[in-house]
C-alpha positions, -999 to 999 in steps of 0.1 A, spaced: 469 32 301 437 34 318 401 18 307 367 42 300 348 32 329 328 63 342 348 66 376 331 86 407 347 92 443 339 116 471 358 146 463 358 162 502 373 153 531 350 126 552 334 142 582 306 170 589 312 200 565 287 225 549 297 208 516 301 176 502 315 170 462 304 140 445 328 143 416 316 115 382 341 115 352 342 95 320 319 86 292 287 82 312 291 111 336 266 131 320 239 106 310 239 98 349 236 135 361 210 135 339 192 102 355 194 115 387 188 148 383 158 143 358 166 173 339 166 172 302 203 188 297 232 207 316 249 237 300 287 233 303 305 255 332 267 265 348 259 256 381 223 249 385 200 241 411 186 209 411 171 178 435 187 150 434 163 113 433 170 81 442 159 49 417 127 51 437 118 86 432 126 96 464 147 129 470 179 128 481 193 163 488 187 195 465 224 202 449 244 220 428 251 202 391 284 218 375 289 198 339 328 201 322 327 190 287 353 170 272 382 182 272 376 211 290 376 196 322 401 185 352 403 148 332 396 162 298 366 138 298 334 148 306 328 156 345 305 164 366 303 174 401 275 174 422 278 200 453 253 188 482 247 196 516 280 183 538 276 150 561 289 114 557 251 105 552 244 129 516 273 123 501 272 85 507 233 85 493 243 97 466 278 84 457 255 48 457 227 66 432 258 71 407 273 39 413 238 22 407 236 41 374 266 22 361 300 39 374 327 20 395 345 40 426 377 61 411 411 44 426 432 62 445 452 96 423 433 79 392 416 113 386 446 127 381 461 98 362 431 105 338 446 138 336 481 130 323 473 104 306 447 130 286 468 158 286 462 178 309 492 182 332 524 165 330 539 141 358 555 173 380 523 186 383 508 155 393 532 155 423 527 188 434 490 183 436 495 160 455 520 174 481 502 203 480 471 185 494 491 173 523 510 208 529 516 220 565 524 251 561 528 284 542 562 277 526 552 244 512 517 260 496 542 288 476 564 265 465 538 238 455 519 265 436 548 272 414 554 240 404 515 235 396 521 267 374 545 249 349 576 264 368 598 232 370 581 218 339 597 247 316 626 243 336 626 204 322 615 216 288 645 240 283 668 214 292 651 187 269 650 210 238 690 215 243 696 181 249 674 170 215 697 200 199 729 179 208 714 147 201 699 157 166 735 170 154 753 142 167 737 115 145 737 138 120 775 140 119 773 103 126 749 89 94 760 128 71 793 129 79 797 138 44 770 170 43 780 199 52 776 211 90 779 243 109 818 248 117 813 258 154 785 231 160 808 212 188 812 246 203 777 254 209 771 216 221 803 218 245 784 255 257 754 237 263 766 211 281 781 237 303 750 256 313 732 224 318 758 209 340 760 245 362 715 246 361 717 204 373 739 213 401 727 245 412 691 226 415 706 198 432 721 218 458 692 240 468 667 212 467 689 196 494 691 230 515 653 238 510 642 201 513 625 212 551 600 234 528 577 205 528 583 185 555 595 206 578 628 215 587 644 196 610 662 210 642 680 193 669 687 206 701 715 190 718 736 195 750 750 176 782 725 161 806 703 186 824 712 217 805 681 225 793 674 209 763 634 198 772 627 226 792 632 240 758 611 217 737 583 222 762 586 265 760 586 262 720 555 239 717 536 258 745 529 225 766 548 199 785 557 171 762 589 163 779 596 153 807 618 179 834 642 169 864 670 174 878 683 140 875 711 140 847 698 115 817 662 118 821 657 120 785 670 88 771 657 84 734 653 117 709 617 133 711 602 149 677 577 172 674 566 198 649 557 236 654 546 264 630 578 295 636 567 322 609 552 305 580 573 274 583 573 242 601 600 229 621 600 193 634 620 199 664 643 168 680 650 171 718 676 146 717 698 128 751 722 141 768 758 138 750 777 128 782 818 123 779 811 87 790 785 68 804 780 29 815 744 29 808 736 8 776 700 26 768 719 61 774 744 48 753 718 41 719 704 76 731 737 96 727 742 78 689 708 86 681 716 123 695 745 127 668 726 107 642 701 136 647 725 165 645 739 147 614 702 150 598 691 185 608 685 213 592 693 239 621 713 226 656 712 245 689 735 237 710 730 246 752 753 255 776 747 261 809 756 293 824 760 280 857 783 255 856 822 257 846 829 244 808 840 211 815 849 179 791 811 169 781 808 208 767 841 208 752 826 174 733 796 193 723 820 221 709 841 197 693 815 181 676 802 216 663 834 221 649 834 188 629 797 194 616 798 209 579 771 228 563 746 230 595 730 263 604 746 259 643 731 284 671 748 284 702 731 290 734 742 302 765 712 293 787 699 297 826 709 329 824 690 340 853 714 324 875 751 333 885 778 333 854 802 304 864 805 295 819 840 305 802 821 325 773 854 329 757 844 294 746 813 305 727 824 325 697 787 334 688 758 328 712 729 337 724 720 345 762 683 327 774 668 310 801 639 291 797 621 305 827 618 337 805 609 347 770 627 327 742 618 352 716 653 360 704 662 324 698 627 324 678 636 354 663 670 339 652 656 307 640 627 322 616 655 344 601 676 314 590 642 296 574 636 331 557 667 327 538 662 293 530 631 295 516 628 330 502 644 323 471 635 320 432 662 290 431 647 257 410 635 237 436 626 197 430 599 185 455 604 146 456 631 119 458 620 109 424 624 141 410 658 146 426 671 110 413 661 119 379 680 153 378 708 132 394 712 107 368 705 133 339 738 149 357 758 119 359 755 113 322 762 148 313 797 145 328 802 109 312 793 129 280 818 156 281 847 130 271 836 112 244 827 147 228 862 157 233 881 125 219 853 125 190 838 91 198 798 107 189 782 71 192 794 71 232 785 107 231 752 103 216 747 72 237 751 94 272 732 126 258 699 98 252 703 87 284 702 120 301 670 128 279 654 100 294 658 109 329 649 142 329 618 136 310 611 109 342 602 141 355 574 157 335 566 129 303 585 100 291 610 109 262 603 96 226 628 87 196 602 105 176 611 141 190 648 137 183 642 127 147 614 156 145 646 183 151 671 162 132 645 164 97 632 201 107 663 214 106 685 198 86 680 196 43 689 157 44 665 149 17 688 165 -5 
C-alpha cells in the first residue's frame, strides 16, 4: 500500500515551455492551494485565475488553480494542479511553496500507483500510460490508446469470469458431489477451455509479430562486403552515418539507427559483410553479429550486386534466406545503374535499385509490410510482463485439459487457480473471494 502524505511533482517536461503543471494530490492538496493562493475556496473542475505568494507575501507567478475532488480525480484523492507560466525558474518557486506547506515530492509512477491502488485504472492501464508517454511514433499512440480504453482489460475480464465459471463448478462437484448438477456442465467447461486456449494463442502470436509497434521494428540489411548495404543506411536516414568505400569489410560491427517510414518506426541494422570465409578475427564477431541480427529482425533486405557474377558469398546469403522462418525477406538487386553481369534467375522475387537514385520502391515495399502488421483489431499485449502472464495462464490451461478428462477435479481445479492468477497479473491480483462469490450466487447450497 501506499501512506497519505500530500505528494506534489512537476507534472511537465523540464526545460522552457509556455506552461509549467505543478500537480499536489492527497489529503492536504487543497488546504495548500488555498495557502498559497489566499483565496477562501476552489469550486471543483473550475479553472480560476489566481496569484500565487510565497511565505513572505511576495508573488510568485499569476496561475491557473484546477481543484479535483476526491474521488473524482486522476488519484481519486483530492488534486490540484496549478498551471503557471513555463520555465525551470516558476515551476521550481513554486514546487518549494507547496513543499514548505507540508507535502513531500511524489516518487517516481506513484501518481499513478495512487490511482490503482484507489481504483481508478487497473495494472494494464498503468502500463500503457506509461508506454504511451515514451511513444515514438503513430502506431505505438493507437495501440497505447486502446489499451488505456479498457480494451485488453475486458479482454482479461472475459477470460477471468470463464475461468471463475470452471473453477466455481469444480469445487462444487468436489465438496456437492451429492447435489444435483447440470448434466452437460463438463461440456461447457471442456468448450471453454477451448476458446480460451484458441484467444491465449492467437494473442501470443500477434503480440510477437506486432512487438515492433512500440519499439520499432527492427530491419536488417545484410549482404557480401561492398554491396551496398551503408550506402543504403545513409539514403534512408537522409545523412551519412556510415561510413562508404570501396574496400571490401569497411563495416565491421552492425550499425542501428531508427527512422520514421509511414507512421512507424524502424530501427534499421546495417550489419558486416557475410563473406564465405575470412581470417580476420573482428570481421569474424561482425559476420555472427550480422546473422544474430537477421535472426532478430522484423523485416531482412538482402543486396545483391548487379554487377558482379553470383558467386559463393551470395549463394551463402541465399542459403541463409532459405533457412530463415517467419521473416518478412525483400530481396534487392542493387547498382542497377551499372552493366547486368547478376544471374537473376537466382532472385525469385526482387527488387531493382541503386542507391545513387531514388529508393522509393523499396520504401514503398517496406511501409506496406508494417501496414499489415499493424493495421489489425488482433489482441495485442504491450510488455514482457504482460506476455509471461498470458503465457503461463496458457501453460496451465493445457495441463488442465487432462485431469478434466480422467476426472481427477482437485488437479483440475488446482491448474484452472493457477491460470486465474496469472492472468489477473495482468489487470488486478485474483482473490479466493470472487470464486466463492459465483460458487454461492449461483448455486442453492444452503439447501
Amino acid at each position: 500500500m501506499f501512506d497519505d502524505n500530500t505528494i506534489v511533482a512537476i507534472a511537465t517536461a523540464n526545460g522552457i515551455g509556455s506552461i509549467s503543471i505543478v500537480r499536489v494530490s492527497g489529503k492536504q492538496a487543497l488546504e495548500i492551494a488555498l495557502k498559497i493562493s489566499k483565496r477562501e475556496s476552489l469550486k471543483p473542475r473550475l479553472a480560476t485565475l489566481s496569484t500565487l505568494y510565497t511565505k513572505s507575501d511576495e508573488a510568485i507567478d499569476e496561475a491557473l488553480l484546477l481543484y479535483f475532488k476526491a474521488p473524482f480525480s486522476f488519484t481519486g484523492e483530492d488534486i490540484v494542479e496549478f498551471q503557471c507560466h513555463g520555465g525551470v525558474a516558476i515551476a521550481n518557486m513554486v514546487l518549494d511553496e507547496v513543499l514548505n506547506c507540508g507535502a513531500r515530492i511524489a516518487n517516481p509512477g506513484e501518481f499513478s500507483k495512487r490511482a490503482f491502488f484507489n481504483g481508478k485504472m487497473d495494472l494494464s492501464k498503468a502500463e500503457a500510460i506509461s508506454k504511451i508517454i515514451e511513444a515514438r511514433s503513430e502506431d505505438a499512440v493507437k495501440l497505447l490508446a486502446k489499451q488505456l480504453k479498457g480494451e485488453l482489460s475486458n479482454f482479461v475480464e472475459d477470460i477471468r469470469q470463464d475461468l471463475l465459471f470452471m473453477l466455481a463448478y469444480t469445487e462444487v462437484s468436489i465438496d456437492y458431489a451429492e447435489d444435483d448438477l447440470p448434466t452437460d456442465i463438463f461440456e461447457k467447461i471442456e468448450e471453454k477451455l477451448k476458446n480460451i486456449k484458441e484467444k491465449l494463442e492467437n494473442t501470443l502470436e500477434a503480440s510477437k509479430r506486432r512487438e515492433g509497434m512500440i519499439e520499432g521494428f527492427k530491419l536488417a540489411i545484410i549482404g557480401k562486403p561492398n554491396v551496398g548495404k551503408s550506402s543504403l543506411l545513409n539514403k534512408l536516414l537522409n545523412y551519412d552515418r556510415a561510413i562508404i568505400s570501396d574496400i571490401a569489410g569497411t563495416t565491421r560491427d552492425t550499425i542501428e539507427e531508427s527512422v520514421k517510414i509511414g507512421t512507424h518506426i524502424i530501427k534499421i541494422v546495417d550489419t558486416a559483410g557475410i563473406r564465405d570465409e575470412t581470417s580476420d578475427v573482428i570481421e569474424k564477431i561482425g559476420i555472427e553479429k550480422s546473422i544474430t541480427a537477421i535472426n532478430e529482425a522484423d523485416i531482412v533486405v538482402a543486396l545483391f550486386d548487379n554487377s558482379k557474377p553470383c558467386d559463393k558469398e551470395d549463394e551463402k546469403i541465399l542459403s541463409l534466406l532459405h533457412n530463415t522462418s517467419n521473416k518478412q525477406i525483400l530481396k534487392v538487386l542493387n547498382k542497377t545503374d551499372l552493366e547486368n553481369n547478376f544471374d537473376i534467375s537466382k532472385l525469385d522475387d526482387y527488387t531493382n535499385l541503386s542507391t545513387k537514385e531514388s529508393i522509393q520502391p523499396l520504401v514503398t515495399k517496406i511501409e506496406k509490410i508494417l501496414d499489415t502488421n499493424t493495421h489489425s483489431d488482433e489482441m495485442t499485449l504491450i510488455s514482457k510482463r504482460q506476455i509471461d502472464s498470458v503465457f503461463q495462464t496458457l501453460h496451465h490451461i493445457n495441463e488442465s485439459s487432462m485431469p478434466l478428462q480422467t476426472g481427477e477435479l482437485e488437479f483440475f481445479a488446482h491448474h484452472i487457480t493457477e491460470a486465474l492468477h496469472f492472468i489477473s497479473n495482468i489487470t488486478r491480483p485474483y482473490e479466493n473471494d470472487e470464486m466463492l462469490d459465483v460458487m454461492f450466487g449461483e448455486f442453492c447450497l444452503g439447501k
